[in-house]
LOFIDO-620150 format. One record per residue (C-alpha): residue number from 1; y negated, x negated, z negated. Coordinates in steps of 0.25 Angstrom, whole numbers, padded with zeros to 4 digits. Layout:
NUM	Y	X	Z
...
END
This chain:
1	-0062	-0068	0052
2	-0065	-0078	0040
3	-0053	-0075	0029
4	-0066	-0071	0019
5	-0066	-0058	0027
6	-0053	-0054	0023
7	-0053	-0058	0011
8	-0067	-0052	0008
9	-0060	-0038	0015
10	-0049	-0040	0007
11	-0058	-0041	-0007
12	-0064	-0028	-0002
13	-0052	-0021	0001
14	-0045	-0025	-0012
15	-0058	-0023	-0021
16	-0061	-0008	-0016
17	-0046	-0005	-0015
18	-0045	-0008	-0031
19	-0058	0000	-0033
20	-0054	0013	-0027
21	-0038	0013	-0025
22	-0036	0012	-0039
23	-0044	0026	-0042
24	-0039	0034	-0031
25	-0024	0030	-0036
26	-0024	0029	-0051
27	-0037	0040	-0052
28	-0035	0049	-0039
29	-0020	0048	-0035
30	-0014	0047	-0047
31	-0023	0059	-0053
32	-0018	0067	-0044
33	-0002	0064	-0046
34	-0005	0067	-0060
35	-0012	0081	-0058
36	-0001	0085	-0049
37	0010	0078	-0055
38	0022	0070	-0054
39	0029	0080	-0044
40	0018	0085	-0036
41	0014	0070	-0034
42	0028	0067	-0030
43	0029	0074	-0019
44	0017	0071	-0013
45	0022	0056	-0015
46	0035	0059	-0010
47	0026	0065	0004
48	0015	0053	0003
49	0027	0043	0005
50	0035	0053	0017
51	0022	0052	0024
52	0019	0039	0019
53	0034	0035	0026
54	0031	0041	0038
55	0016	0035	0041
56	0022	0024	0048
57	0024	0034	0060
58	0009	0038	0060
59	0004	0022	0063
60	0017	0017	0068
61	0010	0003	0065
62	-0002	0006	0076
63	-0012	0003	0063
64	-0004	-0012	0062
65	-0003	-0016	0074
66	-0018	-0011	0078
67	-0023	-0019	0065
68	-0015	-0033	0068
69	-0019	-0031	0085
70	-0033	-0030	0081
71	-0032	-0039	0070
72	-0025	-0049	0083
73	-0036	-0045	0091
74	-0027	-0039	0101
75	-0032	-0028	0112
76	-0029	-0013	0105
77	-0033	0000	0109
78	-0034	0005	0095
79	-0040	0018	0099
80	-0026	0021	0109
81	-0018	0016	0095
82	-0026	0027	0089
83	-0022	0039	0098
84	-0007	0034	0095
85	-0010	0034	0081
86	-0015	0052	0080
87	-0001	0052	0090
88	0008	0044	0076
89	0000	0053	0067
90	0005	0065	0073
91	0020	0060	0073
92	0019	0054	0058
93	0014	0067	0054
94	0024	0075	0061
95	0036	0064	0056
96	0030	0068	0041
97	0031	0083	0041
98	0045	0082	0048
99	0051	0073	0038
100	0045	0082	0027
101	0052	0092	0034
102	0064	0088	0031
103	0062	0082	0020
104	0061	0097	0014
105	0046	0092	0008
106	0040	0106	0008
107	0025	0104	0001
108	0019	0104	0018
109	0004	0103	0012
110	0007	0092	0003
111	0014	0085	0018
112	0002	0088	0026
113	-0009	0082	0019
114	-0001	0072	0016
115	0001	0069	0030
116	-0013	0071	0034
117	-0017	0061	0024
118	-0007	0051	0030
119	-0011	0052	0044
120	-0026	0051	0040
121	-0022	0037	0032
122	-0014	0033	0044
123	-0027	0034	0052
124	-0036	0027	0042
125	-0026	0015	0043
126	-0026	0013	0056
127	-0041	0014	0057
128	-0042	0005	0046
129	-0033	-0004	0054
130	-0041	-0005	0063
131	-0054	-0010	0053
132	-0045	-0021	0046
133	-0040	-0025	0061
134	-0055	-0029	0063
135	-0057	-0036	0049
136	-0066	-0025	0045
137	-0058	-0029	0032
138	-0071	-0022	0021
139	-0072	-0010	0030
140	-0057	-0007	0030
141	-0058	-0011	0014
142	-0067	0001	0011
143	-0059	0009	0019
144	-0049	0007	0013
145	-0054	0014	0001
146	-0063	0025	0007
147	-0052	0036	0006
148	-0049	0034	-0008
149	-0063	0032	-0013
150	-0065	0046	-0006
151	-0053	0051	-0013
152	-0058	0046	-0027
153	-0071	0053	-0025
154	-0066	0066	-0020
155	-0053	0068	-0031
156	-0060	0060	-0042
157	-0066	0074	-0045
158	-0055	0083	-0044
159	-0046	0075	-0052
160	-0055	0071	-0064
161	-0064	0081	-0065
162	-0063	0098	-0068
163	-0073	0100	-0060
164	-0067	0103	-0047
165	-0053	0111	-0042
166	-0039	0104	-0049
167	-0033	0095	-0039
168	-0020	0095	-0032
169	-0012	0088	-0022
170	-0017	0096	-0011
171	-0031	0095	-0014
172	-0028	0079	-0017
173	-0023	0078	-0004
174	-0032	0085	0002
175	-0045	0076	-0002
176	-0038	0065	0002
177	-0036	0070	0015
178	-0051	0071	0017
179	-0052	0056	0011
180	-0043	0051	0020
181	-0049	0058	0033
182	-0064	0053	0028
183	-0057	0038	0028
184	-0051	0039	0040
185	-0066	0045	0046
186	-0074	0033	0040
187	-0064	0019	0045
188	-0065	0026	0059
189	-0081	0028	0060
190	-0080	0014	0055
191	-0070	0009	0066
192	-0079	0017	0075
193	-0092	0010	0071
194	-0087	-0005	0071
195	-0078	0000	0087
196	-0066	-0005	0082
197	-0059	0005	0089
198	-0052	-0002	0102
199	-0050	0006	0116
200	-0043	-0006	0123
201	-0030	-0006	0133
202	-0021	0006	0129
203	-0008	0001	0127
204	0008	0009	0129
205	0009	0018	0117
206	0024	0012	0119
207	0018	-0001	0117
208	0010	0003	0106
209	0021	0006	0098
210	0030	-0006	0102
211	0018	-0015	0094
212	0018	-0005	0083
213	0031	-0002	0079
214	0034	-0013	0071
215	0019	-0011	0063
216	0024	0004	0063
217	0038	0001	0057
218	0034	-0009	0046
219	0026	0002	0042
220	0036	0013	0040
221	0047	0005	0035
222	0035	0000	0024
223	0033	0015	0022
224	0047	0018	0019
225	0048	0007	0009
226	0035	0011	0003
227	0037	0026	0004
228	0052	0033	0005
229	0055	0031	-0009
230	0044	0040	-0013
231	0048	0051	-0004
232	0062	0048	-0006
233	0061	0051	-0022
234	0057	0062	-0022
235	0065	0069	-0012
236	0078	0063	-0017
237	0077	0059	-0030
238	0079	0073	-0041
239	0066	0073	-0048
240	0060	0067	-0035
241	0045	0074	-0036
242	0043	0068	-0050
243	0050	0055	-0047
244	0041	0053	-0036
245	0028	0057	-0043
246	0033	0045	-0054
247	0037	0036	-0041
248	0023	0039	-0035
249	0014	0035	-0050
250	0024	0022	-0048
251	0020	0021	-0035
252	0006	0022	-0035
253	0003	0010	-0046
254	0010	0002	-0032
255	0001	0008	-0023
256	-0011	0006	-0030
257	-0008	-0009	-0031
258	-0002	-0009	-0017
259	-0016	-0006	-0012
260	-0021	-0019	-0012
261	-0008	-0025	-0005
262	-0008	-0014	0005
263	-0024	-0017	0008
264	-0023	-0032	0008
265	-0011	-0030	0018
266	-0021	-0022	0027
267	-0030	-0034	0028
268	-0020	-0044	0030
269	-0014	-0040	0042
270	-0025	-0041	0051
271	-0030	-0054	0046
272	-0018	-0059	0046
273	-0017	-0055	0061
274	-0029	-0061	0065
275	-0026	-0075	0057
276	-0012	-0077	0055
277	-0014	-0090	0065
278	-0021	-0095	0054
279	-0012	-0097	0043
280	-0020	-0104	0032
281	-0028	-0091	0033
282	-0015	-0081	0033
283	-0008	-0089	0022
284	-0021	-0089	0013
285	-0024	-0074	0015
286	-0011	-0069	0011
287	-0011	-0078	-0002
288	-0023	-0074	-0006
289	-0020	-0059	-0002
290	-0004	-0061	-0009
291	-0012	-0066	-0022
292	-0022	-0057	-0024
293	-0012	-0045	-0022
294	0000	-0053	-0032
295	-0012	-0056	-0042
296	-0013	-0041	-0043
297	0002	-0036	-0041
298	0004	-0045	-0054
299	-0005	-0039	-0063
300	-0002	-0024	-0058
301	0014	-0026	-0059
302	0013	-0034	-0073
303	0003	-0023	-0077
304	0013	-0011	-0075
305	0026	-0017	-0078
306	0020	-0018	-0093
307	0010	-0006	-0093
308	0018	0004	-0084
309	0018	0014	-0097
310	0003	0014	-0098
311	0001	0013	-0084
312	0010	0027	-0083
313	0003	0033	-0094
314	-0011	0030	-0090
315	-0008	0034	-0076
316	0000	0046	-0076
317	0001	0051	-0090
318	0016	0049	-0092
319	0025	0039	-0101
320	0039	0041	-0094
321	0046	0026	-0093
322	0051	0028	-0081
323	0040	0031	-0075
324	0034	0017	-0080
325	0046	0011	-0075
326	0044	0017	-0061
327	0028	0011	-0062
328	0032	-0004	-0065
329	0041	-0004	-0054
330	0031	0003	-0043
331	0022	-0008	-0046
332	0033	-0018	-0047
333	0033	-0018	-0031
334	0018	-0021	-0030
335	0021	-0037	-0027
336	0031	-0034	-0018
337	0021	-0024	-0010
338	0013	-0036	-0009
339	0021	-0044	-0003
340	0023	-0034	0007
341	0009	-0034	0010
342	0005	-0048	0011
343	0018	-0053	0020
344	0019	-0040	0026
345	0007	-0042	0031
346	0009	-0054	0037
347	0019	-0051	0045
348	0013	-0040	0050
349	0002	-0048	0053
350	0010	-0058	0060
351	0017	-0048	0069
352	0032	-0054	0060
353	0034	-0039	0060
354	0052	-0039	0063
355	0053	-0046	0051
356	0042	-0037	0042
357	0051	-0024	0046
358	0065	-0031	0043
359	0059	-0032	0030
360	0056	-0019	0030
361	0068	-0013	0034
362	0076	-0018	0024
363	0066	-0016	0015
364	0066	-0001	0018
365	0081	-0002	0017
366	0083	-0009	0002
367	0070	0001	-0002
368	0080	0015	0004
369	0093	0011	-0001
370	0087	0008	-0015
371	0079	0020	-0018
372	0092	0027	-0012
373	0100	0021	-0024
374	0089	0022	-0034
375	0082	0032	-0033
376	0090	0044	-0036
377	0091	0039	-0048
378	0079	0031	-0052
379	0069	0039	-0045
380	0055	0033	-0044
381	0062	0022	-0053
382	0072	0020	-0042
383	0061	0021	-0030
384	0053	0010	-0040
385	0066	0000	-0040
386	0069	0002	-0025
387	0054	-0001	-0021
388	0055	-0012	-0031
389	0066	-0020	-0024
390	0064	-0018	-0009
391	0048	-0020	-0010
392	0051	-0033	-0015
393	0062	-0037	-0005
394	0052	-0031	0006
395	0040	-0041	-0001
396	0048	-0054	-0002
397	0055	-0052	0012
398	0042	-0050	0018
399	0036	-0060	0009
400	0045	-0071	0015
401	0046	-0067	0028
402	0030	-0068	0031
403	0028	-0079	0023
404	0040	-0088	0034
405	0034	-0080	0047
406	0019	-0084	0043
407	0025	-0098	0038
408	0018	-0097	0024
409	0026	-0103	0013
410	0027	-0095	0000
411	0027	-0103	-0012
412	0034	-0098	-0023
413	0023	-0102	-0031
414	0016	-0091	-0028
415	0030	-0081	-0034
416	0028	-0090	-0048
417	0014	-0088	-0050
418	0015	-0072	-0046
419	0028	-0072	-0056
420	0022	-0080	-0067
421	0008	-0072	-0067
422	0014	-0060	-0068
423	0025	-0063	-0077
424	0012	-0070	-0086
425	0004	-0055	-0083
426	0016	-0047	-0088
427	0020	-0055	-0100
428	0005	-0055	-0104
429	0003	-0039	-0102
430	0016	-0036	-0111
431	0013	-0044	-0122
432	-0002	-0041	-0120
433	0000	-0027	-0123
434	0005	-0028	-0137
435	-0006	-0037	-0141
436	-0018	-0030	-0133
437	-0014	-0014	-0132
438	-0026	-0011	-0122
439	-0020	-0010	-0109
440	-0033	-0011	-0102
441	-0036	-0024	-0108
442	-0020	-0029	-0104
443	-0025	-0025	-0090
444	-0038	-0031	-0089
445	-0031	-0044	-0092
446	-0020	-0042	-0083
447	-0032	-0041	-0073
448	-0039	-0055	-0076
449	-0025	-0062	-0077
450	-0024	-0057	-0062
451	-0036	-0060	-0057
452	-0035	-0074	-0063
453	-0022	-0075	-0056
454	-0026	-0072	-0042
455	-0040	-0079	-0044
456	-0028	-0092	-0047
457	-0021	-0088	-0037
458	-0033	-0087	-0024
459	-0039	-0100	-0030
460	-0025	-0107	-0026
461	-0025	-0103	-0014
462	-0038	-0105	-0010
463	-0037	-0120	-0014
464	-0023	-0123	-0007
465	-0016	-0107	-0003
466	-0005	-0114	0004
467	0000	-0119	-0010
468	0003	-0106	-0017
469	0010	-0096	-0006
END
């Protein structure tokens, strides 16, 4: 595969990602946390990140490992890893209702469509795994949308219009549930229609899950990191629904920029796989990918730490300090999240994956003790602080260790020119908005400055990459 067709898959995926994300979170998902409110959001944040948590068990790494063995080209009998797939769907949704269980979590309607939801995403990935294994990199782009384009379609109505019946969480989750199960519908005809699906040697289910474990550990203990404060705030902390509701308006400002970092890691892996023997070709794509994502982190973290106010007024209506506060250090993490990303997916790819999960662990560790000392008292501030620190201890160590086990030297170079551009971004954002009041126009700028930066940057690296990394 010539590197123009991931790059070109890449574009795609990034390009409608940015088109239609953005609407169904900032127009569709917030919408509906601020028709229901803070509390009522916050508790079915608190059960998003429980289920969110236990999802590993659902996939216990069989939609990794079927990605990077087809990426290898190695013999698998996806349609055997399938069966075993329904078998982990049952235990995962079995694991979620017990721990709510004793978790004392008493809304079961709100629990069951949000596990139904879960298991049907579980699916979608592992067929999209599948898609992307093959390098049908524009397929798995649109894909990658088709639920949330449905979604914007089908709640635009009820939420901006008075022509149809109020909406609630129920009914939210209900349409989404319908989206999700249409998603899942299309990415198999398609797999159907290009046979993608393998019947090859069966293998042990024992020695199934001795190749997976590893895939299915990274992927719970990244859950945890991601996911427990959520649930933990607001069961533990005093005014936990509210503070969760505040965490999760922090929270989704990261996710929405996470996006891209989360979709660029789901094409690098499998081509990574397939050309890691090639390490001109690794060592360009993950420059490229680690400057277009950096270029983009820079202008959204300088954007919020000097606009979080108007961000928080435009968005949810409120002009609560610490709820600003909370905002500026959600997205603070973004880099740090890409780092994760890019190197995280190197390891993977490269099967380095003892050393990915040690980095994990302690991770998961320094993230739990932290929001054990902060978060009774700080709250969503407190969660902010401890994702904060550990996300960038996880970023850097795996940063490091990926760079030495791929024998790709990092220049620090590249650290100057991140800090100085966005150091220049902030500085000119700050003053600018005493001199130019229109925000819009603040922005716009903010925009060109970081386009020109990553057009500087991919111009470098395509005359001599091997002198800035």
């Amino acid at each position: 595969m010539k590197p123009s067709m991931y790059f070109k898959g890449l574009t795609w995926l990034i390009l409608l990602n940015l088109m239609v994300k953005p609407v169904w979170i900032f127009f569709i998902d917030r919408q509906v946390q601020n028709r229901v409110g803070l509390e009522d959001y916050g508790k079915y944040f608190s059960v998003l990140n429980l289920s969110l948590v236990l999802l590993s068990i659902s996939d216990a790494g069989l939609s990794t490992m079927l990605n990077q063995r087809l990426a290898h080209r190695t013999p698998v009998n996806s349609i055997q890893l399938l069966q075993v797939k329904f078998f982990l769907l049952v235990l995962y949704s079995m694991s979620v209702c017990f721990i709510a269980w004793l978790a004392h979590l008493n809304s079961w309607q709100l629990i069951f469509y949000v596990l139904f939801i879960q298991v049907l995403i579980s699916v979608f990935v592992f067929l999209r795994s599948i898609i992307t294994a093959h390098q049908y990199f524009t397929a798995d782009a649109w894909l990658s949308v088709i639920d949330k384009m449905l979604m914007i379609l089908l709640c635009g109505p009820l939420l901006y219009t008075s022509f149809f019946i109020p909406i609630s969480l129920i009914i939210f989750l209900k349409i989404q549930a319908i989206c999700t199960f249409l998603a899942v519908f299309l990415a198999g005809i398609y797999i159907l229609s290009k046979r993608l699906m393998v019947q090859g040697e069966k293998e042990k289910i024992n020695s199934i899950f001795y190749h997976t474990w590893p895939f299915a550990l990274i992927i719970f203990l990244m859950s945890v990191h991601y996911r427990l404060d959520g649930f933990l705030l607001e069961r533990f902390h005093p005014d936990g629904a509210r503070q969760a509701g505040m965490y999760a308006a922090g929270y989704r400002l990261l996710d929405a920029g996470n996006m891209v970092g989360y979709l660029a890691a789901s094409f690098l892996v499998p081509f990574l796989a397939r050309h890691q023997a090639n390490q001109d070709l690794v060592t360009q794509a993950v420059l490229k990918t680690r400057h277009v994502l950096f270029s983009f982190a820079i202008g959204l973290v300088s954007f919020s730490f000097v606009f979080a106010p108007w961000v928080q007024q435009l968005l949810y209506h409120s002009a609560d300090p610490y709820f600003s506060r909370v905002i500026q250090l959600c997205v603070a993490a973004l880099p740090a999240y890409y780092l994760v990303h890019i190197y995280g997916s190197m390891l993977t790819a490269s099967a380095n994956l003892k050393v990915f999960i040690k980095i994990l662990v302690l991770t998961v560790v320094l993230n739990v003790i932290l929001n054990w000392l902060l978060l009774p008292t700080y709250g969503a501030l407190g969660c902010g602080m401890a994702a904060l620190v550990s996300q960038y201890f996880c970023g850097i160590s795996v940063c490091l260790s990926a760079t030495k086990k791929m024998k790709i030297t990092f220049d620090h170079r590249s650290i100057l020119v991140y800090l100085l551009s966005a150091g220049f971004l902030w500085a000119l954002l700050f003053w600018g908005r005493m001199i130019l009041p229109n925000v819009w126009m603040l922005l716009a700028i903010a925009i060109i400055i970081c386009i020109v930066l990553l057009g500087s940057l991919l111009g470098f690296v395509n005359k001599n990459f091997i002198l800035l990394r």
